[in-house]
Residue, then its C-alpha position, 0 to 999 in steps of 0.5 A: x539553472x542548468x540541469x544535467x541530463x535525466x539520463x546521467x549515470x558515471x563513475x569518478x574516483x573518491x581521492x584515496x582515503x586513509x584507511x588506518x595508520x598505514x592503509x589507503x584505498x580508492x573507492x569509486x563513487x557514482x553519479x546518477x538520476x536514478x537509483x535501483x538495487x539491480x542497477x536497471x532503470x526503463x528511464x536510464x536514455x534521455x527522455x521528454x516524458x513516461x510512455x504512458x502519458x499524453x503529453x499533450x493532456x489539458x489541464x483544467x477541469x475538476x473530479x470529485x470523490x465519494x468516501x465513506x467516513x469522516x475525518x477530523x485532521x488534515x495532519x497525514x502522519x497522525x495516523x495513530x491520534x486522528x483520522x487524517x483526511x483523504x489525501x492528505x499527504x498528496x501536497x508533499x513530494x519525496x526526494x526522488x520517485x518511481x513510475x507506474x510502468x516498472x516491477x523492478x523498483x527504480x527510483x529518479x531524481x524530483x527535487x534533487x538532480x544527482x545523487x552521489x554514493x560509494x559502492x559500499x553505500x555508506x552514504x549517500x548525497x542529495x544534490x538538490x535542484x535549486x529551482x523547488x519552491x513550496x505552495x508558498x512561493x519560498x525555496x526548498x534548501x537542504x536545511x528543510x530535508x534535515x529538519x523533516x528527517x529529524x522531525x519524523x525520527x522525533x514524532x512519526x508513527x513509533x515503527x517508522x521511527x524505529x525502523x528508519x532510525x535503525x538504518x540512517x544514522x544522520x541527515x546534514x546539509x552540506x551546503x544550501x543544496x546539498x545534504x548527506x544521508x550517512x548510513x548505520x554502520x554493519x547492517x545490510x546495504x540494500x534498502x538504505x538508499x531506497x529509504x533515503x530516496x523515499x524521505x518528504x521535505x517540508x517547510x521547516x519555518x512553518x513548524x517553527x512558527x507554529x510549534x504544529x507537532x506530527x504526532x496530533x492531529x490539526x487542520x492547519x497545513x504546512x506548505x509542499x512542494x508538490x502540484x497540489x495544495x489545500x483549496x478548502x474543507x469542512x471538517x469531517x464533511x469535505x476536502x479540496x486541492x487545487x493545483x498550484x499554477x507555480x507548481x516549480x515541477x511542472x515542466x520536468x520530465x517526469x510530471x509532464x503530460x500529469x497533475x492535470x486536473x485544477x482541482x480535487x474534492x472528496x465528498x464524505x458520506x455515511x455509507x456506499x449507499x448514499x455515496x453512490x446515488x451522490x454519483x447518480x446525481x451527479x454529485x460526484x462525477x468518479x467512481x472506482x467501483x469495489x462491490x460486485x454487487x452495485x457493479x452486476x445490478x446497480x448500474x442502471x439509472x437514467x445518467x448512464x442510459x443517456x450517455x452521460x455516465x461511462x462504464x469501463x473496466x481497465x486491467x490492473x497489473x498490480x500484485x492483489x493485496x494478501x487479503x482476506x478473513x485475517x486471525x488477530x494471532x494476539x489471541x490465544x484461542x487463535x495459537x493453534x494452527x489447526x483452529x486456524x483452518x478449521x474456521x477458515x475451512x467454514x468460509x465458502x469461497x465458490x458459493x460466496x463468488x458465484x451467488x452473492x459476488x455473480x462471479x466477478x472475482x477468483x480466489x487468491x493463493x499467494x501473498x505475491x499473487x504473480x508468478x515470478x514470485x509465488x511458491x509453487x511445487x516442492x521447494x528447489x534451487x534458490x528457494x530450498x537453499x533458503x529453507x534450508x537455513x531456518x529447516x530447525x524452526x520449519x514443520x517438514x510438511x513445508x519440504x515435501x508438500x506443495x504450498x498450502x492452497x484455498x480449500x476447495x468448497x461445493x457450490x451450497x452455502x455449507x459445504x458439509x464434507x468441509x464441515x466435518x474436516x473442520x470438526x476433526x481439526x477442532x478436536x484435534x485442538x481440543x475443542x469438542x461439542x458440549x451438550x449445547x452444541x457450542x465446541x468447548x476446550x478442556x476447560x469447557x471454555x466456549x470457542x468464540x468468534x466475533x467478526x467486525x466490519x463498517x460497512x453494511x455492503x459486507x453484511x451478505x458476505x459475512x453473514x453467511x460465514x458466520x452461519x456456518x461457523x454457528x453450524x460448525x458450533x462455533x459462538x460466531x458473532x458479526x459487529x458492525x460498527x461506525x468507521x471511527x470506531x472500527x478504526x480505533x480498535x483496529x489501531x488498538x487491536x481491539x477484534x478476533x476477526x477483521x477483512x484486512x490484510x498486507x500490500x506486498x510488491x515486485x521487490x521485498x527489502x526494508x519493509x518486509x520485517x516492518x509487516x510481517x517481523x516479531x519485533x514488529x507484531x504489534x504494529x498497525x502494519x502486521x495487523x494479524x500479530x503474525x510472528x516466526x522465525x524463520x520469517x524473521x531470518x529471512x527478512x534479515x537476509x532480504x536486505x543482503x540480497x545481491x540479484x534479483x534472482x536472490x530476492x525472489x528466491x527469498x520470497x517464494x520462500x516466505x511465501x510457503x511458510x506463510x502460507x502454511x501458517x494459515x493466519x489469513x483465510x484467502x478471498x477474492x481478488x480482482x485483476x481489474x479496476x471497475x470505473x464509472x464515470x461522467x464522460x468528460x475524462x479521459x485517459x491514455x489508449x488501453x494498450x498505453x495504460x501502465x500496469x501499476x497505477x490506475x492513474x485517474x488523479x495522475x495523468x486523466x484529463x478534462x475534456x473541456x468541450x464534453x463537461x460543457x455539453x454535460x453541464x447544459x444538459x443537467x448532468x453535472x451539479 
């Protein structure tokens, strides 16, 4: 085929339309590679290839992974019926994607190669590139992207389904390679092409043939287009890709210089402690490092001395997850926002860091832990014109005091000055000590608290808080489950307290309701239940945002409401990615790495000549 340039961006005028009996208007229709709400793109000139790749990378090679955990399905989008396993839906492409070197979220054309809207974004058109095949060797048409639209309306995860349902109104292919996204008329424009954009395509023969549903879970595969596909598996045991050497992208763009590894495994374990004396071994040959612990002491044993492992930290440029010791708000006991910073004022978080996690982290403050986005000072500009709309639903404090900030705690374990904050809170709340010691209501009804993790790795982080609790005379508890079933009562919101929280970005549009909005408190994405108005307003207000500028007023907003409302008690944060490695990967010069993506499955490579060495001197099983 003949592809038009990855740079085009043009205007051409719609015929004039009749606009009722008498009216007629001519609205301008663009033309473009790429789209983004703010109309700036890094990748709107010509280019061979993202900045941060070397274009010149190998392929060959093989990573394996280490999890924890099991899976018994292969079926991604049964979230809520399975346990799907680890990339899983790496063999699916969207319509169009975004780099990792961009805050501003820009999305290109993959499988089409133009899309076209009017300013008004009613709709939008996909002009579909005619060379996309699946894993299979089949083509990719437009009738796929309608049938998986209409697929995932009909049996995705409820809140998908609803909340995409209430923005696109109907998918159609115009022809073999051409299909419209038409939009639900009087809602808010922002978002609706990004949703669009964002849409996976698979084979619709293959779910004809095979009646496979979305909603359960199965270990048979439909085929993608994507650079990978399934290789292999034993149930709930292992899971391998391989790239498909007919991968139809290989040579755009935008994928070269990545996808350079033949193959992928996953390797499940029962716990981190076999999963890393697997890497030890040489059984698994990455890991990316998420415990101080292991990372301060565990790193010396006989692969690394001899060379054969590397150890490295790279910066990560991400917003840090707004995570930490999360209050499921579905539970009475947790209404009142005074208990709520009692417990969370029982938390350590300077012994914590300093004794158990060797210093290695800092305390988060902000749900957009970056500065152009989070609240700070007394609200003004922008950010107060926002407040000022939802002022009825909004405590005063929120105006005249500066955003609510990790209380500080001294360097033992319990901090007595917090203590005593804590009791006053408590008592505030109507909690009072009985002569138990436990803190009772009125209606001598004892506060309890029961902490739920999977990992053992967790036990000295929250062991601790939970001597405090008890000290403070809280009945605090600490259960520690099997991963399966902290994932079923995670999806049943079946916990007091859990290590959990949400993934904010740069931007904030379509999903911010979905995480964070009433309609939306009983959703896996709000884990804590988390429900106000005024949020709600201003998550509503976010799809009308016309500037960046608006974005991030509305954000800082949420922000310091959010932060007031205390449903999450901060704990660490890092700004670096923690690897390990056996020294045959390689990767782009620091300075060239890109902020958002780690990238060690994207574009790492296989030097050929050092596995080699590796596996003649043992290294390597």
């Amino acid at each position: 085929m003949t592809a038009r340039p990855l740079f085009l961006r043009s205007l051409s005028v719609l015929a004039a339309l009749a606009l009722g009996s008498g009216g007629a208007s001519a609205e301008e229709i663009i033309t473009s590679t790429w789209y983004s709400e703010w109309d700036e793109a890094k990748y709107a000139e010509p280019f061979e290839h993202l900045d941060y790749v070397n274009p010149n990378a190998p392929k060959g090679g093989e990573i394996i992974l280490g999890t924890v955990g099991t899976f018994d399905s292969l079926n991604p989008f049964a979230t809520l019926s399975g346990t799907p396993a680890s990339l899983s839906s790496s063999m699916y492409e969207r319509l169009m994607t975004s780099t990792a070197d961009e805050y501003k979220s820009v999305s290109y054309c993959v499988l089409c190669e133009t899309i076209e809207y009017p300013e008004s974004k009613e709709w939008v058109i996909f002009h579909l590139r005619d060379d996309v095949t699946f894993s299979d060797g089949t083509p990719m048409t437009a009738e796929d992207v309608v049938f998986t639209h209409n697929k995932m309306i009909a049996e995705a995860t409820p809140s998908w389904r609803a909340g995409v349902s209430a923005m696109i109104k109907s998918v159609e292919a115009l022809d073999a390679h051409t299909v419209k996204f038409t939009f639900q008329p009087d809602i808010p424009r922002n978002g609706l092409i990004d949703q669009a954009a964002a849409s996976i395509v698979m084979k619709k023969a293959w779910f004809e043939e095979t009646g496979a549903r979305l909603d359960e879970k199965r270990y048979e595969t439909s085929p993608g287009t994507g650079a990978y596909m399934l290789a292999g598996y034993d149930a709930g045991q292992w899971v391998e890709y391989k790239r498909n050497p007919d991968y139809w992208g290989a040579e755009h763009p935008l994928n070269v210089g990545r996808n350079n590894l033949d193959t992928i495994r996953v390797t499940y374990f029962g716990d981190t402690i076999a999963a890393f004396e697997a890497f030890k071994a040489g059984d698994i040959t990455f890991r990316q490092e998420n415990s101080s612990l292991v990372w301060a002491t565990g790193y010396d044993f006989p692969a690394l001395e001899k060379g054969w492992v590397k150890k490295e930290t790279l910066h990560d440029g991400s917003i840090p997850g707004a995570t930490g010791f999360l209050f499921n708000l579905r539970r009475e006991k947790f209404q009142d926002r005074n208990v709520r910073l009692a417990l969370g004022l029982m938390y350590n978080f300077t012994w914590t860091n300093e004794t158990l996690q060797y210093g290695l982290f800092s305390q988060r403050e902000s749900f957009w832990q970056t500065p152009e986005l989070m609240a700070t000072g007394l609200p003004e500009g922008k950010e107060l014109a926002v407040l000022e709309e939802v002022r009825g639903d909004l405590p005063e404090a929120i105006f005249t005091e500066d955003p609510l900030l990790p209380h500080t705690s001294g360097d033992r374990s319990l901090d007595r000055r917090n203590m005593r904050r804590a009791t006053a809170l408590l008592a505030e709340a109507g909690y009072t000590p009985g002569d138990d010691g436990k803190m009772r209501n009125a209606d001598g009804e004892v506060l309890s608290v029961e902490f739920l993790h999977y990992s053992p790795a967790w036990d000295r982080i929250i062991k601790p808080y939970v001597e405090n609790l008890t000290a403070l005379g809280v009945d605090a508890t600490y259960n520690r489950i099997d991963p399966n079933q902290y994932q079923a009562r995670r999806q049943s919101f079946d916990y007091d307290m859990i290590f959990d929280g949400y993934s904010n970005g740069f931007e904030e549009g379509s999903s911010f309701l979905q995480k964070y909005g009433c309609q939306e408190r009983d959703d896996v994405f709000n884990p804590a239940g988390y429900c106000n108005p005024a949020i709600d307003h201003i998550g509503k207000e976010l799809l009308k945002a016309e500037t960046y500028e608006d974005m991030v007023a509305m954000v800082k907003a949420a922000d310091r409401i959010m932060r007031y409302d205390y449903f999450i008690v901060p704990a660490h944060m890092n700004d670096s990615y923690w690897v390990a490695y056996y020294d045959m990967y390689e990767h782009p010069d620091e300075d060239t790495m890109p902020p958002l993506d780690l990238g060690y499955l994207d574009f790492w490579w296989v030097n050929a000549d050092r596995e080699a060495e590796l596996r003649a001197a043992g290294a390597l099983k």
